[in-house]
Structure formats: C-alpha cells, structure tokens
C-alpha positions as CSV (number, residue, x, y, z in Angstrom):
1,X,15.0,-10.1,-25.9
2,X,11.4,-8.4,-24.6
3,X,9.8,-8.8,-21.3
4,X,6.2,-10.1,-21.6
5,X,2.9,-9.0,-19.9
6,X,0.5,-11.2,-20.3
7,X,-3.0,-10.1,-18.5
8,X,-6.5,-9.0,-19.3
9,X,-7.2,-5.2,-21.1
10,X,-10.0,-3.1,-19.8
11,X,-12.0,-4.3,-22.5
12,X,-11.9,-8.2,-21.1
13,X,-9.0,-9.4,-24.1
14,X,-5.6,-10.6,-22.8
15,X,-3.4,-8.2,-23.5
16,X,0.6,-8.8,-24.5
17,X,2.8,-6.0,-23.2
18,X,6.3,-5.7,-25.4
19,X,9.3,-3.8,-23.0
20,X,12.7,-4.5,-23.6
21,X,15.2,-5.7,-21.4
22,X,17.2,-2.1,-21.6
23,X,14.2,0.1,-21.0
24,X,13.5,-2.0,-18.1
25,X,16.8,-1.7,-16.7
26,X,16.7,2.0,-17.4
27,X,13.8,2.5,-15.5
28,X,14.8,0.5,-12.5
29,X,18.5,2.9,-12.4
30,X,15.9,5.7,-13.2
31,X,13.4,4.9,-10.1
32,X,16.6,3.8,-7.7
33,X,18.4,7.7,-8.5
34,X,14.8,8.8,-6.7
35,X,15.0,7.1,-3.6
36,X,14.0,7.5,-0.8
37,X,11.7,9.4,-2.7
38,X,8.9,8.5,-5.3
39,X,9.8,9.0,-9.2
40,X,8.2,8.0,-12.7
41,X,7.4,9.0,-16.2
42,X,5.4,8.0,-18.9
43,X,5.9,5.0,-21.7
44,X,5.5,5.7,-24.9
45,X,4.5,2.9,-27.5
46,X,1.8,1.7,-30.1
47,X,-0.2,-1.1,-30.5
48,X,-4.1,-2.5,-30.3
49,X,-6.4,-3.5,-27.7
50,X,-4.4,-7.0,-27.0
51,X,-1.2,-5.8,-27.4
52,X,1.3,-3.0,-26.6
53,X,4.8,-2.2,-27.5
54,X,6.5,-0.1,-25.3
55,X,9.0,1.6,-27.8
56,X,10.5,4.1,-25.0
57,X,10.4,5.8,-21.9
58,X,10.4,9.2,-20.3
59,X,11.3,10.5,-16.7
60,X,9.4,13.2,-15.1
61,X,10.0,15.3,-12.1
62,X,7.9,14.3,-8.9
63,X,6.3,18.0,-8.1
64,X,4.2,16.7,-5.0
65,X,5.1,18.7,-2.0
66,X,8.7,17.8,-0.9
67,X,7.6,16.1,2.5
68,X,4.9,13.5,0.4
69,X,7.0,12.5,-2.5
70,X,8.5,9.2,-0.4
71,X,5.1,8.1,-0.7
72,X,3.7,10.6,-3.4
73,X,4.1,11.3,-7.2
74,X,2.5,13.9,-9.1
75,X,3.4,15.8,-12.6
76,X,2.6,19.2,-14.0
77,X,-0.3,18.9,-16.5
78,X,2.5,20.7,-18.7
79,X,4.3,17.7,-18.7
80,X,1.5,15.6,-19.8
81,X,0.8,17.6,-22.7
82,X,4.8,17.9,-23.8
83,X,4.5,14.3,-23.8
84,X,1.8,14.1,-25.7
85,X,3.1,16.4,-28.7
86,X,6.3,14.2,-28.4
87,X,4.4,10.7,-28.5
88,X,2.3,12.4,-31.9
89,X,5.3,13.6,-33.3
90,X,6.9,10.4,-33.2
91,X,4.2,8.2,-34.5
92,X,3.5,6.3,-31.3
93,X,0.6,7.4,-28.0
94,X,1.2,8.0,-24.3
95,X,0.3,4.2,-23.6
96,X,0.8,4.2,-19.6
97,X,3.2,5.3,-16.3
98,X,5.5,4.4,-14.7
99,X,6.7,4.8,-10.8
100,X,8.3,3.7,-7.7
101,X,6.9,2.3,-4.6
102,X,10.0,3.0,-2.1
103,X,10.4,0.4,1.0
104,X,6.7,-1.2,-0.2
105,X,6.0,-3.4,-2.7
106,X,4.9,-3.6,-6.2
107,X,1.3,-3.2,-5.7
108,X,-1.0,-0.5,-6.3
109,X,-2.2,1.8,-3.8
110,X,-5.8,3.2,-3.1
111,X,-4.2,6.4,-4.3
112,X,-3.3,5.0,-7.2
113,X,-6.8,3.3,-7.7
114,X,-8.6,6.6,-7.5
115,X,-5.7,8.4,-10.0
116,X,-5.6,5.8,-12.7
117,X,-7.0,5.9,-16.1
118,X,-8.6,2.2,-17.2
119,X,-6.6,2.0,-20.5
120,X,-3.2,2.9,-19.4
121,X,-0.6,0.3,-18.3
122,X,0.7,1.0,-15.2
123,X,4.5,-0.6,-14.5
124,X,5.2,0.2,-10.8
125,X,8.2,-1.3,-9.4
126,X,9.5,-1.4,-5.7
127,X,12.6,0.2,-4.5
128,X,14.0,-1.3,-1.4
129,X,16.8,0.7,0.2
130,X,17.7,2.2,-2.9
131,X,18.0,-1.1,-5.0
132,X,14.9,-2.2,-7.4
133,X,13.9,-5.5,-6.7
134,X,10.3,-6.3,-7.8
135,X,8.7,-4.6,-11.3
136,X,5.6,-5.6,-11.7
137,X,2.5,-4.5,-14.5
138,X,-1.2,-3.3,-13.5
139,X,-4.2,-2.2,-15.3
140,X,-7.1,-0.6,-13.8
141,X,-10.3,-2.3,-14.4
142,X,-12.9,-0.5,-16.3
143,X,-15.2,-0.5,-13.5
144,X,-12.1,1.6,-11.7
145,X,-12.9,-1.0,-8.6
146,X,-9.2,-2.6,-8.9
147,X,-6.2,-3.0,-10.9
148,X,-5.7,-6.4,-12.5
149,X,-2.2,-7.6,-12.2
150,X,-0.4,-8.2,-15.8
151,X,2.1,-11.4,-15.6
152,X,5.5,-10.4,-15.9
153,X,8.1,-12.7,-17.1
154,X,12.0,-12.6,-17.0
155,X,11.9,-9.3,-14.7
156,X,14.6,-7.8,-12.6
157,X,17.0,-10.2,-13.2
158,X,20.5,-9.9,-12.0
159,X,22.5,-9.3,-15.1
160,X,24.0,-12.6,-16.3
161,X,27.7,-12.3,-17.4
162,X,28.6,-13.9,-21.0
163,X,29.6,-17.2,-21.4
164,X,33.4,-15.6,-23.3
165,X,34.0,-13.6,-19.7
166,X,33.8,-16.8,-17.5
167,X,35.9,-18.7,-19.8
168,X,38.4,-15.7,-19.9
169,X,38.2,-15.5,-16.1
C-alpha cells in the first residue's frame, strides 16, 4: 500500500506523490535516532509534472554547527553531488528532502522558505520528544512566497497488528 499526496506542482497541476508505507516508517525511525537534534536526506524517485514516485530514500549527516542543528539542517555540497551520481546511476532524479522539525510541528519555516528549491518535494515531519507524530508534504511555490501544503493520507499510523495475531492471542 502507498501513501498519497495529493496537492498543486509549481507549475499550477495537482500533483500525486507515491511513498510507501516502509519508506515512511524508515524515515520516521530515521528522523526519531536524530533527536533532539535536526536530521534528513534526500528522496530519490521519477515521475512527471503531476506525479512522483518516491522509489527510496537516503539519510545525510546534519553538518550545521553542533549548537544549531536542534533547530538547523545543513549538508555538504559533496553530498548533493554523491547523490546525484547515485540517483543517475540508478535511473531515477533527486526529486526532494526530507527533515525533522524537533518539539515543533510539521510546517515549514522562513528558513526553510528562503532554502527551498520550487520543484522539489519537501516531506518534513515533527518529532515530539523523540517519537514522530505528524509527517506532512510541502512544495514551494514558484513565486518562492510560500510552500503549499500537499494532502497526506494514511500517515503515521500506529502499526496495526494482523488479524491471525489477535485470533492467536
């Protein structure tokens, strides 16, 4: 089963966002090892401008100065450009980023805003005393004057056990 986005692209089209339920949960466990302090990466996938398939994930190290990174996440060009050459070797583009907001919500900041690039997806989720409990998507307006929230369906659920383990119980 695949999460949904559902929201308008830069170019004014709504735009379908394809994640799957494990590399959602991986990112959460990723984001929720970082805390107290800010961590990301990059999502790798393919698609058009009205839709996106995020086919995997990658974490990178937070290298803003130690004292900022609870509120702060930066990477080393370097890493960008690994990434790249990874996304092109396997077929698929750098397609947006991901990162934690810890003990704040889900919601862009201004710093964010000014950082962003217009066609990237942007999945930030919030980390509240070390536990994920809000993922939500973003896309920067082409205009760079706000994000515009992509609809996120079925996210950060708690995970259900099977039907077989309660009849065992």
């Amino acid at each position: 089963m695949a999460f949904l986005f559902y929201g308008e692209s830069h170019q004014g089209k709504n735009m379908v966002i394809h994640i799957s339920h494990e590399l959602q949960r991986e990112i959460a466990e990723q984001l929720e090892a970082t805390y107290p302090n800010e961590g990301g990466g990059f999502l790798l996938g393919q698609g058009a401008a009205d839709q996106m398939q995020i086919v995997d994930i990658v974490q990178v190290d937070n290298v803003f100065a130690e004292a900022e990174q609870h509120h702060r996440y930066a990477m080393r060009p370097q890493d960008w450009m690994r990434l790249e050459d990874l996304a092109d070797e396997r077929g698929l583009s750098l397609v947006g980023y991901y990162h934690s907001h810890p003990d704040s919500s889900a919601v862009p900041s201004e710093y964010d805003r000014e950082h962003a690039l217009p066609n990237f997806v942007y999945i930030i989720t919030a980390v509240m005393m070390a536990r994920a409990n809000d993922m939500r998507a973003w896309q920067l307006r082409a205009d760079r004057s706000a994000f515009a929230e992509l609809a996120l369906e079925n996210h950060l659920q708690p995970q259900r056990r099977g039907a077989d383990s309660a009849q065992d119980a």
